[in-house]
Structure formats: C-alpha cells, structure tokens
C-alpha positions as CSV (number, residue, x, y, z in Angstrom):
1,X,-11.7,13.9,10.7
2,X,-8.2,12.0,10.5
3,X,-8.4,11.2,7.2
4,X,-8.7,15.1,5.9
5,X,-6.2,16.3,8.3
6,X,-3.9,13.6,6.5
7,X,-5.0,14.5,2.9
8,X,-4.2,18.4,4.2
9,X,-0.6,17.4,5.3
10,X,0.2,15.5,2.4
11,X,-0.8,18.9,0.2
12,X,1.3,20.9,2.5
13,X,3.9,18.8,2.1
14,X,3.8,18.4,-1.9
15,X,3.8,21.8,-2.3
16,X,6.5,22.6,-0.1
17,X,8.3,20.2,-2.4
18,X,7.1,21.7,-5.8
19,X,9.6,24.6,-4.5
20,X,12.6,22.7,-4.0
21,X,12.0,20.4,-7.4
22,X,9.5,21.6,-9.9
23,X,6.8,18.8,-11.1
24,X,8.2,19.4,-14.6
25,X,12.3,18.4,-13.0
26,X,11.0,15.5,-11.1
27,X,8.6,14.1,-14.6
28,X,11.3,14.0,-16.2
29,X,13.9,12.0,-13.6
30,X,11.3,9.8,-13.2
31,X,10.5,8.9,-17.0
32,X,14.6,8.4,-17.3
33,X,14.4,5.4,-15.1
34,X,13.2,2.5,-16.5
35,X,9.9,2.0,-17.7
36,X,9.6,-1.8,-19.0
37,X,9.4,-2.9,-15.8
38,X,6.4,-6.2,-16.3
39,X,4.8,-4.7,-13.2
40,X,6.4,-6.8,-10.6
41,X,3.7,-5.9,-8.1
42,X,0.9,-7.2,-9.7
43,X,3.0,-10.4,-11.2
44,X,3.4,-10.7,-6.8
45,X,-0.4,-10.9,-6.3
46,X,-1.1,-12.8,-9.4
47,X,0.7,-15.9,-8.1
48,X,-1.9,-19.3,-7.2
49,X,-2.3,-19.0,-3.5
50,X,-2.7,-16.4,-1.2
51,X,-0.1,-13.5,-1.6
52,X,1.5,-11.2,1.8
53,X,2.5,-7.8,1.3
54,X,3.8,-6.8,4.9
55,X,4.0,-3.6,6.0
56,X,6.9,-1.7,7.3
57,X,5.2,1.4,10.1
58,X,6.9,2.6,13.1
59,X,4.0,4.5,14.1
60,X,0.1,5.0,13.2
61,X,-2.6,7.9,14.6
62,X,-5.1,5.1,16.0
63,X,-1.7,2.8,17.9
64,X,1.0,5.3,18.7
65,X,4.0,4.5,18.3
66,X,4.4,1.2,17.3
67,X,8.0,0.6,17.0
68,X,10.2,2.7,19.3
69,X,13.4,1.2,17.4
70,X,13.0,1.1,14.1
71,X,15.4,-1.0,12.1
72,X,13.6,-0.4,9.0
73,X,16.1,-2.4,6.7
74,X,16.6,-5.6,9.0
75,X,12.5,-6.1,8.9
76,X,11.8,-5.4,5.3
77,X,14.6,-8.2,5.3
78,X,13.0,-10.4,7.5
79,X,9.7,-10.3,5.8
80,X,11.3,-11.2,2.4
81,X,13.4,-13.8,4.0
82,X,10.2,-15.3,5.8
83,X,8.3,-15.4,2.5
84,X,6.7,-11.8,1.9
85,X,5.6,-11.6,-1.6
86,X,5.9,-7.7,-1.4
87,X,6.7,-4.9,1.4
88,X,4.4,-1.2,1.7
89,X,6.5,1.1,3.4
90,X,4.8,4.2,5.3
91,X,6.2,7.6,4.1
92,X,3.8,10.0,5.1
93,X,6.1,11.5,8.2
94,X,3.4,13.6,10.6
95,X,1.2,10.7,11.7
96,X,3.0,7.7,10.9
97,X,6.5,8.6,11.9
98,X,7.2,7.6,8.1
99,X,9.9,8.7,5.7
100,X,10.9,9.0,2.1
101,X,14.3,7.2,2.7
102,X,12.8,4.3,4.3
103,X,11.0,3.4,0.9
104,X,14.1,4.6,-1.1
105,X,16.4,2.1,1.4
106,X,14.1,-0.5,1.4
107,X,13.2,-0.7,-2.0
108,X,17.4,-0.6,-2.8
109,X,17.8,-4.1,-0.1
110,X,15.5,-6.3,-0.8
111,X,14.6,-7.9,-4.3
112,X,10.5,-8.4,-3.6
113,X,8.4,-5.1,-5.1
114,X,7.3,-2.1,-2.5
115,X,4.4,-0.3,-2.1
116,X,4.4,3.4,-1.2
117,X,2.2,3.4,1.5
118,X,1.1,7.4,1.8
119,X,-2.2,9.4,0.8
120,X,-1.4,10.3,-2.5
121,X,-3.1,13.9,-3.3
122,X,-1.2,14.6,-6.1
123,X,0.0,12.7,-9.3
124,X,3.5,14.8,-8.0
125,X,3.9,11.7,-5.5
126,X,3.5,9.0,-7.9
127,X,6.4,10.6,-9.6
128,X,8.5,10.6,-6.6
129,X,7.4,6.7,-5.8
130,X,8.7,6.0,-9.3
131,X,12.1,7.9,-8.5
132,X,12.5,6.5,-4.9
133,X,12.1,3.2,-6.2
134,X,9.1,1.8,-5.3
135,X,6.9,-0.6,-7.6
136,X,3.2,0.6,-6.7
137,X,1.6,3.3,-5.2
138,X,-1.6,3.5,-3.2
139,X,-5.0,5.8,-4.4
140,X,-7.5,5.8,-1.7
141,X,-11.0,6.3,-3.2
142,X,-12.3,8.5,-0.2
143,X,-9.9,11.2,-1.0
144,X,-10.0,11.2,-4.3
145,X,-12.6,11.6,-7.4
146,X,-12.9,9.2,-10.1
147,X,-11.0,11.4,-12.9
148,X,-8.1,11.5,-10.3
149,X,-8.0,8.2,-9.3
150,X,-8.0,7.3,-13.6
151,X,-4.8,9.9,-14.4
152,X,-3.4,8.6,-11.2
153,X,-3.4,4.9,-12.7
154,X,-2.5,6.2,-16.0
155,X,0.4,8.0,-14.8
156,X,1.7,5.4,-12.5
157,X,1.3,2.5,-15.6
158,X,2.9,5.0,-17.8
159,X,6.2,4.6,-15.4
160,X,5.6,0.9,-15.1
161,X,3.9,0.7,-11.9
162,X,1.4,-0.6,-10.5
163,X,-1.7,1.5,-8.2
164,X,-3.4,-0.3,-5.5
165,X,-6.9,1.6,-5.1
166,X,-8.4,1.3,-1.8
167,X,-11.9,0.9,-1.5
168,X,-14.4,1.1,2.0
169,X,-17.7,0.6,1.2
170,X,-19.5,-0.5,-1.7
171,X,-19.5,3.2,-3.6
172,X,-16.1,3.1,-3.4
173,X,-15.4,0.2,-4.9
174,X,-17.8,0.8,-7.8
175,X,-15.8,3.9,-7.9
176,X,-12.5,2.4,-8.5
177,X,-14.0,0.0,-10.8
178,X,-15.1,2.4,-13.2
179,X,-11.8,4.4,-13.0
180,X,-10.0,1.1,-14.1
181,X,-8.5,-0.2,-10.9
182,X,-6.6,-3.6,-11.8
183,X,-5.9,-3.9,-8.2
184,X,-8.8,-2.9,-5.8
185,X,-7.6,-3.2,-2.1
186,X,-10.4,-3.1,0.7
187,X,-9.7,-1.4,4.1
188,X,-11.2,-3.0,6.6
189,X,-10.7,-0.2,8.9
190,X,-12.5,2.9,8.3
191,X,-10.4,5.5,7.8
192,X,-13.1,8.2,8.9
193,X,-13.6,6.2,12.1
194,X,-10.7,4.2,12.6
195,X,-13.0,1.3,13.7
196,X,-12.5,-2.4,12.1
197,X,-14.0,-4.7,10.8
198,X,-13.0,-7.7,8.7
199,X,-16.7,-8.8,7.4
200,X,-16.3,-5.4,5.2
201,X,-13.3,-7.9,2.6
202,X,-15.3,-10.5,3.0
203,X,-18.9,-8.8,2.0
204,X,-17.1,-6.5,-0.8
205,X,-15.2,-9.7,-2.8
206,X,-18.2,-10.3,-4.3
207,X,-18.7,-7.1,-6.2
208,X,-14.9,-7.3,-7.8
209,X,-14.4,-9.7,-10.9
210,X,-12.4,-12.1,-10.3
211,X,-9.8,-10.7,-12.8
212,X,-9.3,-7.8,-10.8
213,X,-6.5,-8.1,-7.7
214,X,-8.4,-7.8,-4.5
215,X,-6.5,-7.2,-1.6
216,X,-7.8,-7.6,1.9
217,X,-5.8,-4.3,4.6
218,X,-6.1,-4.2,8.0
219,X,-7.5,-6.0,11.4
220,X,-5.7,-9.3,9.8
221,X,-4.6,-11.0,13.0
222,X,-4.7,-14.9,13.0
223,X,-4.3,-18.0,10.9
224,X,-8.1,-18.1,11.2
225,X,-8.3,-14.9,9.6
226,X,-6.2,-15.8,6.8
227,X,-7.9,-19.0,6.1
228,X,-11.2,-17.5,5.9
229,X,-10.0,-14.7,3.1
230,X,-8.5,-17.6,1.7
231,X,-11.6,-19.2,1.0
232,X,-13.4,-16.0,0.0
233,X,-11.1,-15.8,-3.1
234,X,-8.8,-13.1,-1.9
235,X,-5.8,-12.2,-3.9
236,X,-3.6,-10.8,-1.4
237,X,-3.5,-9.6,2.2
238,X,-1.7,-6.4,4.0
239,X,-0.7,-6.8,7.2
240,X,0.7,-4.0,8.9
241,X,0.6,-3.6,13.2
242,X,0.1,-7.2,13.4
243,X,3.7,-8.0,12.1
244,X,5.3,-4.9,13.7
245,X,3.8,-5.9,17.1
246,X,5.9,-9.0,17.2
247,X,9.9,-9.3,18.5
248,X,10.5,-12.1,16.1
249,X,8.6,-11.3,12.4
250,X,9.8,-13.8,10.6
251,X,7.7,-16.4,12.8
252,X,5.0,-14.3,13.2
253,X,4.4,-14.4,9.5
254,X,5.2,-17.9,9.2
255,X,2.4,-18.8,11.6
256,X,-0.1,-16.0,9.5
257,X,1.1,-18.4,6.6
258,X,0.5,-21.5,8.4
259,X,4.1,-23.0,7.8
C-alpha cells in the first residue's frame, strides 16, 4: 500500500539523517529556539468563522506532478495575501516532489503559521519542523499507535507547537482523542486507497467536542463544499490540489471564500 511505502521512506530517510546530525545535536538546537510561542497555529483555527490553511505541493502519488514550475515563495505569498489563515508545506521529497527548504523558506516569508506537511515516523522530525521553522506538525493516526501519537504531541507542545492529528474513520478518531489531540484533522481521502469522499468530515464532526479543532483535508473543491462544512461546525479546512491547480490562487481562494 502507498501509505506504508511512505511511512518506509520517511524511516529511511530519518535515519539517514540521524548520521549526519545526532537526535541528541538536533534536541538541543531545537529547544534553543524559542519556546513561548502562544501556539499561533491553533490561535489561526480558533478564530469565529471558518479558517484556510492552503497547501503548498508541487506533486502528489495519486495527481502527478502538479506544478511543473514551482515558485514555492510567490504562492505561499499569494495565499497569505488572499486571506490564508495558515500554509502546510509538503516536505516529504520521493512522492510529493517536497523539500525541507521549502518549509524553512516559506516559513522565513510569510508572517501566517505553517504546517509541516510529511508522515512523521519519528519524534526526530518534529524536532527538525521546530528548527525549520514551522508552527505544527502533522501525526497521521494510521501510521502511528496511540503512545506515539501522545509523546509526539507532547514533544511538539514542549517546543511550542502545535500537532494536527489526522483521523480516517471513526477508530481513528477515537484514537487520537484519547492520545489528547487538540486538533483532530479528518482526511477525506483514504490514504490506503486514495479514494475520496467528503461525507467522511461531515459524518466524523459529530464524534469530536466541539472544543477540539476539527479540520476538514482533501476533495474540498467548491463554494458549495465550503458552505456545507461551514454549517457542520468545521473549524478549518485544507486545501491542497484544488488551489495548486489554478493559474491565478489568489482568486481561486477568494471564490472558496465566497468574497
């Protein structure tokens, strides 16, 4: 399956990078940086209405390649500049074409907090998220077990960050529920299948408290779509090949945001 093939290049990769900077090194650069941060991701998706966090992906394993030019900078601009409340920047470089300096580029331009969007299989990444300068990191539920998914959110709150768990199907969410997930984020696309469906946000709200974040990821294409989260009581939305799709971002987010 896709999903395991990722979670196996992700451990390739983190233990290729264990060599070149030990975990001990990079725990310590990244508790040097500043910790009393006030969580700017959350404060993003805590705001009254409906919050965007737009994705910056030049490529994914279902699409292809999604953005033969890439001007990474000038869109994580244009998103911020149309209204974004937050960007998620892919790193993971095999099947998403994504990279490290992206995030740390990204996260240096613009002044809205960024998501690392990679598949996190060791609490070694969420120290390099902290040092590359990004303000969240995601923990996907089908990779990892609860006790990982807790020390993941510990670690990443001990750094002042904030972890967006993702959740599929109702297990998972319970999952990340009882591992303390403030922010539970439900994929609409399957990552096992790669099929989507929006019905799974709007059937899984109910089984999150409203005090918990819920975040609605993937097959968001329309005003239509967004008004219906809307009403469901969903925090925030991530939209990712929609917005890259589209010459002219900043308008296609404006029309997502009805303005």
């Amino acid at each position: 399956m896709i999903l395991e093939k990722l979670a196996e290049a992700s451990r390739y990769r983190v233990e290729k990078r264990k060599v070149r900077k030990s975990p001990e090194l990079l725990r310590r650069e990244a508790e040097s940086m500043g910790r009393e941060t006030g969580f700017p991701f959350e404060a993003a998706l805590r705001k009254p209405d409906l919050s965007f966090i737009c994705e910056v992906k030049k490529a994914s394993p279902s699409k292809g390649v999604l953005a033969p030019e890439f001007p990474y900078l000038q869109i994580a601009s244009e998103y911020e500049e149309a209204g974004a409340d937050a960007v998620s920047c892919l790193t993971e470089p095999e099947y998403f074409q994504g990279s490290d300096r992206y995030l740390e580029e990204i996260a240096g331009k613009v002044s809205i907090p960024v998501l690392r969007k990679d598949f996190t299989v060791d609490p070694y990444m969420i120290y390099e998220a902290k040092v590359l300068g990004a303000s969240a990191v995601l923990l996907i539920c089908a990779l990892l077990d609860r006790g990982e998914i807790r020390e993941g959110i510990q670690i990443a709150d001990s750094l002042g960050m904030s972890a967006l768990v993702e959740a599929h199907d109702e297990e998972e969410v319970e999952k990340a529920l009882d591992a303390g997930a403030r922010i539970i984020g439900v994929n609409n696309r399957d990552l096992r299948t790669f099929q989507v469906n929006l019905d799974n946000s709007r059937r899984l709200r109910k089984l999150v408290p409203r005090q918990i974040l819920f975040v609605s990821e993937s097959g968001i294409h329309t005003p239509e779509d967004i008004r219906k989260l809307r009403e469901n009581g969903t925090d925030a939305v991530l939209i990712g090949e929609t917005l890259m799709k589209r010459p002219d971002k900043k308008k296609a987010l404006r029309e997502l945001k009805g303005i």
